[in-house]
FILUMVEX-909609 format. One record per atom (N, C-alpha, C): z, y, x. Coordinates in Angstrom, 1 decimal, always signed. Layout:
<pts>
PT      zz      yy      xx
PT       Z       Y       X
...
</pts>
This chain:
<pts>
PT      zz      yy      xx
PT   +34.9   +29.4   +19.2
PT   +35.5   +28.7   +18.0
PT   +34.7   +27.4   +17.8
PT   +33.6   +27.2   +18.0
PT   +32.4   +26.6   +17.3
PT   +32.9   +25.3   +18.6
PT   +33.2   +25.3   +19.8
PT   +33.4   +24.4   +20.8
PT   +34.8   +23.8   +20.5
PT   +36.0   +24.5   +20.3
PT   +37.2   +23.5   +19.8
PT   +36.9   +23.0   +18.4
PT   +36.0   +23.2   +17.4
PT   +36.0   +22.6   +16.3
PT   +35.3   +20.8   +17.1
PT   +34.5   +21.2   +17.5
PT   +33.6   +20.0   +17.8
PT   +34.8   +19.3   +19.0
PT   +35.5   +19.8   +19.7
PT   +36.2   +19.0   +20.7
PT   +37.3   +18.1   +19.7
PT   +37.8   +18.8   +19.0
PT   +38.6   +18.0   +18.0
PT   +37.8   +17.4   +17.2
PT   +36.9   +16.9   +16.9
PT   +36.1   +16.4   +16.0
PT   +35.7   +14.8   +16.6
PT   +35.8   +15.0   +18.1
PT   +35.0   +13.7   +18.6
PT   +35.3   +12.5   +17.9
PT   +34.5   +11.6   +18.3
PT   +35.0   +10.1   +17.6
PT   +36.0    +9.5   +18.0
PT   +37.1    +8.9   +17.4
PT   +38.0    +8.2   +18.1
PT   +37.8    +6.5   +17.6
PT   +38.5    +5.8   +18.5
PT   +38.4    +4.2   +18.3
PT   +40.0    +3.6   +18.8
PT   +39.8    +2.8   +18.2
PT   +41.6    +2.4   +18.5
PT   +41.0    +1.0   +19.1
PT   +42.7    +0.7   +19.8
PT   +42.4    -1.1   +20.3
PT   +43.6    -1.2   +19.9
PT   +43.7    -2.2   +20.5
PT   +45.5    -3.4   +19.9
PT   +45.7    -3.5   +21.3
PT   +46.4    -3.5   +21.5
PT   +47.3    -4.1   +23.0
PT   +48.6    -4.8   +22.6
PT   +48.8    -5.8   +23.1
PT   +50.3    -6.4   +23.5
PT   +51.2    -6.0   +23.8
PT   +52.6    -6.7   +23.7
PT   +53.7    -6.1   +24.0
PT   +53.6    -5.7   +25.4
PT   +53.5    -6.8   +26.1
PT   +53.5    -6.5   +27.8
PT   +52.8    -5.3   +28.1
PT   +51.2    -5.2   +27.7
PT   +50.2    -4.4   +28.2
PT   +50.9    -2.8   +27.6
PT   +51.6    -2.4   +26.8
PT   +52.2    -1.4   +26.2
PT   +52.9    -1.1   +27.4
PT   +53.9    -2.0   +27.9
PT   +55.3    -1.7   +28.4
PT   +54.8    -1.2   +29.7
PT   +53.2    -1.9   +30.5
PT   +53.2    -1.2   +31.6
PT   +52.4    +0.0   +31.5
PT   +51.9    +0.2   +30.6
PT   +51.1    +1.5   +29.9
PT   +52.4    +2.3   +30.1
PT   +53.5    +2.3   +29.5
PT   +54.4    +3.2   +29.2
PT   +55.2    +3.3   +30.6
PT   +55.4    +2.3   +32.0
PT   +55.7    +2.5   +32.5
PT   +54.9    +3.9   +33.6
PT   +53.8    +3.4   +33.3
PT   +53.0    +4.4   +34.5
PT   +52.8    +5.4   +33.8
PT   +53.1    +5.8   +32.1
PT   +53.1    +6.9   +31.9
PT   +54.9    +7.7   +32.4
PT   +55.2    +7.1   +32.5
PT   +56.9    +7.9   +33.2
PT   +56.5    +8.3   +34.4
PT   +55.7    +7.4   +35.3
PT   +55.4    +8.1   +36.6
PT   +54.9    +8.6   +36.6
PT   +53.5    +9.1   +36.0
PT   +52.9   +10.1   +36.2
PT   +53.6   +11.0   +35.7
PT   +54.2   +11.5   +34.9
PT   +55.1   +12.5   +33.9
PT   +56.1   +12.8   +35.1
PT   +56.9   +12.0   +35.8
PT   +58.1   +12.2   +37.3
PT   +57.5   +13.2   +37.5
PT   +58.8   +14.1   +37.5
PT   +58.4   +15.9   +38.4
PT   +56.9   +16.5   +38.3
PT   +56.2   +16.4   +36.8
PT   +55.4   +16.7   +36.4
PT   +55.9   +17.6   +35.6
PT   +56.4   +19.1   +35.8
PT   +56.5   +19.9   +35.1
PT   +55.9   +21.1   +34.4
PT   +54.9   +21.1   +34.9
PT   +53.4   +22.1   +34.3
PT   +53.0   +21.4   +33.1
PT   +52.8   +20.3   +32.4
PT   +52.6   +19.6   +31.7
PT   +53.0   +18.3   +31.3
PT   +51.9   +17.7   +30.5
PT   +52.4   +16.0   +30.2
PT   +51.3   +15.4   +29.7
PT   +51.3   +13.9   +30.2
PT   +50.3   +12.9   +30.2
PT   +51.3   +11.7   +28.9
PT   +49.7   +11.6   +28.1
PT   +50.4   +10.9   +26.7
PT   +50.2    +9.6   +27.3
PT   +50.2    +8.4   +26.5
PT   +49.8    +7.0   +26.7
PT   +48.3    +7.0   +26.4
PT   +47.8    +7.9   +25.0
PT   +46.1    +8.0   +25.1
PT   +46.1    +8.4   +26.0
PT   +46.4    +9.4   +26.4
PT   +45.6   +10.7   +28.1
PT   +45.4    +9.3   +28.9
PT   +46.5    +8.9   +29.4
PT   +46.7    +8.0   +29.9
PT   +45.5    +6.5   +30.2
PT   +45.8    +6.0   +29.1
PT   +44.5    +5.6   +28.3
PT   +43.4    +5.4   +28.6
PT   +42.6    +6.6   +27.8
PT   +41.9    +7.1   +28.1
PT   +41.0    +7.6   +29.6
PT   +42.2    +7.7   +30.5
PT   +41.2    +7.8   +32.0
PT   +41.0    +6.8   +32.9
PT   +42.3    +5.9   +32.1
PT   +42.2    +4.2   +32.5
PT   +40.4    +4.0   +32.0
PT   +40.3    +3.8   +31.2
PT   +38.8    +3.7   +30.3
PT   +37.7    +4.0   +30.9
PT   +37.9    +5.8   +31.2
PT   +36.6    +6.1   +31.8
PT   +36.3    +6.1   +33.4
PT   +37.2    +5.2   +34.1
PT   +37.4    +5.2   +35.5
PT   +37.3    +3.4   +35.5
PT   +37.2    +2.4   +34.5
PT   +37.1    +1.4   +35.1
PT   +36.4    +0.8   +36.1
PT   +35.4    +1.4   +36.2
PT   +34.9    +0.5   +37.3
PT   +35.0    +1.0   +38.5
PT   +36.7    +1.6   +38.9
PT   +37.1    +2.0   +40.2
PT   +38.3    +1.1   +39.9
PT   +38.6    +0.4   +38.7
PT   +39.6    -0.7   +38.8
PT   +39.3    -1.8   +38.4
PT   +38.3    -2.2   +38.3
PT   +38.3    -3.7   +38.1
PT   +37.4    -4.1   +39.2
PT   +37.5    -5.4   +39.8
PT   +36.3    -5.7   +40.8
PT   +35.7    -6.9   +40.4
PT   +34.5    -7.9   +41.1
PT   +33.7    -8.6   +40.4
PT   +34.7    -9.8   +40.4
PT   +36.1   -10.0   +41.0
PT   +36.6   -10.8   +41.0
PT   +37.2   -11.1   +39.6
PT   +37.9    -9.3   +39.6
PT   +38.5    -9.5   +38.3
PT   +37.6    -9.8   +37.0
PT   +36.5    -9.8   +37.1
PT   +35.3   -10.1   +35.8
PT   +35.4   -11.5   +36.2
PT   +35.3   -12.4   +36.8
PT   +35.4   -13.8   +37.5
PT   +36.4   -14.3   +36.5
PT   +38.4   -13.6   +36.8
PT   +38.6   -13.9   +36.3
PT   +38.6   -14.0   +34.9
PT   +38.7   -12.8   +34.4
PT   +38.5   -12.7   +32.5
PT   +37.9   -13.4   +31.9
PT   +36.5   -13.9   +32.6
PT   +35.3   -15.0   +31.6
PT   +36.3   -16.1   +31.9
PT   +36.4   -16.7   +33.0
PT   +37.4   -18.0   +33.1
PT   +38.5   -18.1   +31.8
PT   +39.4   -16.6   +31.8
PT   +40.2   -17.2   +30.9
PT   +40.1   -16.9   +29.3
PT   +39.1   -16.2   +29.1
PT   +38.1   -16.3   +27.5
PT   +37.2   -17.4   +27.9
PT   +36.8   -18.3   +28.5
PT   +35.8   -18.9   +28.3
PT   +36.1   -20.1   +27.0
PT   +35.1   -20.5   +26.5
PT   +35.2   -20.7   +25.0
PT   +34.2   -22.4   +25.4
PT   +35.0   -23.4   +25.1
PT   +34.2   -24.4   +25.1
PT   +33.2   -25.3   +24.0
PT   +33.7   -24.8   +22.8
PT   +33.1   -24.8   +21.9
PT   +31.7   -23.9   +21.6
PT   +31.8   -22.7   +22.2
PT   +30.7   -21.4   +22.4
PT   +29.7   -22.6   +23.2
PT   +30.0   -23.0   +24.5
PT   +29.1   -23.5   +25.2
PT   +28.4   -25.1   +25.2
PT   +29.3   -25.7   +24.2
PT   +28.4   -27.1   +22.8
PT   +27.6   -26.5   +22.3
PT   +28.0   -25.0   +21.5
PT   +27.3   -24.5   +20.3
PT   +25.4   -24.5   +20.8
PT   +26.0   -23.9   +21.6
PT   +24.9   -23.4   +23.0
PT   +23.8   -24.4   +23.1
PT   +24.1   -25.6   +23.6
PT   +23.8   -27.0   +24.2
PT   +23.1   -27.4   +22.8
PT   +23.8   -27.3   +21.7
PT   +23.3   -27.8   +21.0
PT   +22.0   -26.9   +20.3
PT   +22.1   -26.1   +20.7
PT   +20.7   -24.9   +20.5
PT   +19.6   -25.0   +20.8
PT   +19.9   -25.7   +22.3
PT   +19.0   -25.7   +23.9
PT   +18.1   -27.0   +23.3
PT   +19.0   -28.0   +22.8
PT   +19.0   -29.0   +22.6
PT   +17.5   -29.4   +21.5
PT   +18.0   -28.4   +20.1
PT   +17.3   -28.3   +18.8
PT   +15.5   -28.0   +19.7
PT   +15.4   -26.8   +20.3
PT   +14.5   -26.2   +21.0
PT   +13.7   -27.3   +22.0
PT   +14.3   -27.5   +22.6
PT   +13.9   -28.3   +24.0
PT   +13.5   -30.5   +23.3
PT   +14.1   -30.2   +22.5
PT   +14.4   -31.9   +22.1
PT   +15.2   -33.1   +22.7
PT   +16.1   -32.3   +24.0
PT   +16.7   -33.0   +24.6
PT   +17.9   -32.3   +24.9
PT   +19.0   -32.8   +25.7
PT   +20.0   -32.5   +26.3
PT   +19.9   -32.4   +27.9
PT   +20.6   -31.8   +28.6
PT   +20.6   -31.4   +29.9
PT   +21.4   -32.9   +30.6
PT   +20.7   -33.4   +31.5
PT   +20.6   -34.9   +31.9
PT   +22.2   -35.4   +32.1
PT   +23.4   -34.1   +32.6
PT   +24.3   -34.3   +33.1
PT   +25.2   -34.4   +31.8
PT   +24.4   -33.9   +30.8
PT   +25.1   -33.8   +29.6
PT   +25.2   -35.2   +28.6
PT   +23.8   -35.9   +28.8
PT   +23.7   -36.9   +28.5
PT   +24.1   -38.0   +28.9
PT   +24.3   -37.9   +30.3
PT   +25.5   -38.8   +31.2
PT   +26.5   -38.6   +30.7
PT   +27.2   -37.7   +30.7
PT   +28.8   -37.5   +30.4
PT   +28.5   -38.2   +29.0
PT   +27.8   -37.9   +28.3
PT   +27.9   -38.3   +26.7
PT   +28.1   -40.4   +26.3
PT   +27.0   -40.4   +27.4
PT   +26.9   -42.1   +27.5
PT   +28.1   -42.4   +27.9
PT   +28.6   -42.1   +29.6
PT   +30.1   -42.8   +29.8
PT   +31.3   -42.9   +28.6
PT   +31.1   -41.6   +27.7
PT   +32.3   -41.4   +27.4
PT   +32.5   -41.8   +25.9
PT   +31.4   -42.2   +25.4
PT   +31.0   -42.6   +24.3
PT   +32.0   -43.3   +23.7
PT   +32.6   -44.5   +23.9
PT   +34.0   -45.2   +23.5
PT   +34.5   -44.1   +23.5
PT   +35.4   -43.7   +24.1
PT   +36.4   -42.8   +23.9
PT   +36.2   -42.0   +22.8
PT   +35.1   -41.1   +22.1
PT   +34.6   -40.7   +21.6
PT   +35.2   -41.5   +20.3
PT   +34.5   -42.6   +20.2
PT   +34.5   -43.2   +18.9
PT   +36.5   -43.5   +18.3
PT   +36.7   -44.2   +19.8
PT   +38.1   -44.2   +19.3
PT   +39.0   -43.4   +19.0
PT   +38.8   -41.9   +19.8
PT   +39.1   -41.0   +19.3
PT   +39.3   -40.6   +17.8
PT   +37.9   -40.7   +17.1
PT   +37.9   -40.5   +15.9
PT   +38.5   -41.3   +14.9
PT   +39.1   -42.7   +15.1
PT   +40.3   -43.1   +14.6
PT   +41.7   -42.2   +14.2
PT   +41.6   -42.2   +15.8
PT   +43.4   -41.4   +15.8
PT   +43.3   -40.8   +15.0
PT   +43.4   -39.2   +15.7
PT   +43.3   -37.9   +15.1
PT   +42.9   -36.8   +15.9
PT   +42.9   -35.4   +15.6
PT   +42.4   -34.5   +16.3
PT   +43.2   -34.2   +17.6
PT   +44.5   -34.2   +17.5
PT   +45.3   -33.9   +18.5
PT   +45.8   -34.9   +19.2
PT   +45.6   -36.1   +19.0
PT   +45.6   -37.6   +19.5
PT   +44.5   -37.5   +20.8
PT   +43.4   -37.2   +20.0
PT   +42.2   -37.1   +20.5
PT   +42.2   -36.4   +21.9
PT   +42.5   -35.1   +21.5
PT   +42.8   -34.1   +22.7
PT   +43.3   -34.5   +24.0
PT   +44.1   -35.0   +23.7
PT   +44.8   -35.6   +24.9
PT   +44.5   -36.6   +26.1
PT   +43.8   -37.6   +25.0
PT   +43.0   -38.8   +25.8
PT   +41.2   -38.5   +26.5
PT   +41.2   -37.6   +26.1
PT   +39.3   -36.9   +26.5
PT   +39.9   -36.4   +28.3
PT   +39.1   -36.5   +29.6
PT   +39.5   -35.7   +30.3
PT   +38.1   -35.5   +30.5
PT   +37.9   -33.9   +31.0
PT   +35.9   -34.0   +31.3
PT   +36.6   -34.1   +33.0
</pts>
């Protein structure tokens, strides 16, 4: 008795997923369920073993990708300007780009924000 209280008791944690990420969650739960008649696999079950088997599905490529497309360019100023406070300087490539681009910069700050955007290329 004392083991199903605690099995039901574990912690649980929720995530958010997207429409898409749902739809193929829900597809591969149909296949697995196909002529599965001894039982049934839920979308947590499901889930869930996605989870504790990741690193038999993701490879270092796919981490490659994911930072590329979270990568945050403002995270990596914030950064720079950290390095910066500490060190008393900027990283030399940084201070190059900064000098070339300097007009642009300033004009920029006329326009506007999204004016701006447009005209910057690194």
């Amino acid at each position: 008795m004392g083991n199903k209280e605690n099995e039901n008791k574990k912690e649980q944690y929720r995530i958010v997923i997207d429409k898409e990420s749902n739809l193929k969650l829900e597809e591969m739960m149909e296949k697995v369920n196909e002529d599965f008649d001894t039982g049934s696999v839920s979308k947590s079950d499901l889930a869930m073993y996605v989870f504790l088997n990741l690193k038999k599905f993701i490879t270092n490529e796919d981490i490659k990708i994911l930072r590329m497309k979270h990568f945050d360019d403002r995270k990596v100023l914030n950064d720079l300007l950290k390095i910066s406070e500490t060190k008393n300087e900027l990283p030399e490539e940084v201070r190059k780009f900064l000098r070339e681009n300097a007009a642009k910069f300033n004009k920029d700050k006329k326009r506007g924000p999204k004016e701006a955007s447009a005209t910057l290329a690194v």
